[in-house]
C-alpha positions in Angstrom: -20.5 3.6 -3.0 -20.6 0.3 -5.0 -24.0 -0.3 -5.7 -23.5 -4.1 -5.9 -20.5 -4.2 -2.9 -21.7 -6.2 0.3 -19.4 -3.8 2.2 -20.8 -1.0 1.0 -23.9 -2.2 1.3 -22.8 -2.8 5.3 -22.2 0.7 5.4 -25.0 1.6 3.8 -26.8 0.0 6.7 -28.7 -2.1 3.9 -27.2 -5.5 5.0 -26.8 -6.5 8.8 -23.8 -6.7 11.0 -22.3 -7.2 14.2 -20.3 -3.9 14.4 -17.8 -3.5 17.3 -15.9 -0.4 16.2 -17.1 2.6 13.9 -15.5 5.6 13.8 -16.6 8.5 10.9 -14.0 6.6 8.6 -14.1 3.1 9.5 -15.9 0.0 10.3 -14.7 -2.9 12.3 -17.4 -6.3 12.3 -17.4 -9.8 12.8 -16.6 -11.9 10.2 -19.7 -14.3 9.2 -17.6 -17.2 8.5 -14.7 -16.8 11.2 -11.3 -18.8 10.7 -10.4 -17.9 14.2 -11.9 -17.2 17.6 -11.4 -13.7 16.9 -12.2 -13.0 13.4 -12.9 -9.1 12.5 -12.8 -7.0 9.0 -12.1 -3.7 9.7 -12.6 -1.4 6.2 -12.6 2.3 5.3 -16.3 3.4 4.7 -15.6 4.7 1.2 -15.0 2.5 -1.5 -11.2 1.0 -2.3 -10.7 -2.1 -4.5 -7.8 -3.5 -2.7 -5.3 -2.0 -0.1 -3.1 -0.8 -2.9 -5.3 1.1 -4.3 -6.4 3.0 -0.5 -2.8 3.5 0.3 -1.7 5.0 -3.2 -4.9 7.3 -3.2 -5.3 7.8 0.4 -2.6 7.2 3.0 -4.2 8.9 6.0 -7.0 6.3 5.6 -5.1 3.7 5.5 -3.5 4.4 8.9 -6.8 5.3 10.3 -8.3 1.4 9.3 -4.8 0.1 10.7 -5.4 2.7 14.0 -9.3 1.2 14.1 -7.7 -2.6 13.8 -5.2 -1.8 16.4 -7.9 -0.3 19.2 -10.2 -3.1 18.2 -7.2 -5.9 18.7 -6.9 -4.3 22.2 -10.6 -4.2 23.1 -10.6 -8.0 22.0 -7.8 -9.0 24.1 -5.7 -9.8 21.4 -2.7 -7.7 22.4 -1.2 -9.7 25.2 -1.2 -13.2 23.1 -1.1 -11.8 20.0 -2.5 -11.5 16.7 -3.1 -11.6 12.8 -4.0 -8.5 10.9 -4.0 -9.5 7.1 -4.8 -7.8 4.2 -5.6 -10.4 0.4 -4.9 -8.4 -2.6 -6.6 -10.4 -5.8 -7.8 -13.2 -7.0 -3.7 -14.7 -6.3 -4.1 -12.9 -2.7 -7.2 -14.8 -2.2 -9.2 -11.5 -2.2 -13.5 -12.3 -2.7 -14.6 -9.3 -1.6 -13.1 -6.7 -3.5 -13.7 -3.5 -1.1 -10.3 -3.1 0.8 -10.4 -5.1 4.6 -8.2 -6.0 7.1 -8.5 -9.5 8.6 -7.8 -9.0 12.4 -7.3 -12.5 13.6 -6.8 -14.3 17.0 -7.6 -15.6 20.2 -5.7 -18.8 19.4 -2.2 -20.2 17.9 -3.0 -19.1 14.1 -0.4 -21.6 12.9 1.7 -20.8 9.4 1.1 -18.1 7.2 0.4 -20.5 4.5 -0.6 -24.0 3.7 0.9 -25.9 1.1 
């Protein structure tokens, strides 16, 4: 565990959050600053820098956080309309937080992938 990572720190139970999905692997909450109706992170428990790094060093984890986004997607009600599931990688991916996440995204028209 990163001693100074927030989302170890979730996992940790140190620092609050709304969970909706936690499986012995994973943890899916809602995002505090949410850029859609729907806005969830979904992470492995143990510590990855970026999703490079989790699917080089650990590929069955990463399809158990994209299993955990997929359940969670369908528990929202995401999967009829739709959805965003978005993973920044670096300062150039837009990446703040730097313990690997999915975004799961939706509920509305999300619009482009990017702004210019």
């Amino acid at each position: 565990m990163g001693v100074d990572c927030l989302f170890c720190r979730i996992v940790a139970g140190e620092i609050p959050a709304t969970i909706v999905r936690e499986t012995p692997t994973t943890l899916a909450f809602r995002d505090i600053d949410p850029k859609a109706p729907t806005h969830i992170l979904v992470i492995p428990k143990e510590h990855y820098v970026d999703v490079a790094t989790l699917a080089q060093g650990t590929p069955e984890l990463a399809g158990e956080v994209l299993q955990t986004a997929a359940l969670v997607a369908e528990e929202e009600g995401l999967t009829v309309d739709g959805f965003r599931l978005m993973f920044n990688t670096g300062p150039y991916g837009g990446q703040e937080v730097f313990h690997v996440h999915a975004h799961l995204l939706g509920g509305a028209p999300l619009g482009p992938m990017l702004c210019r």
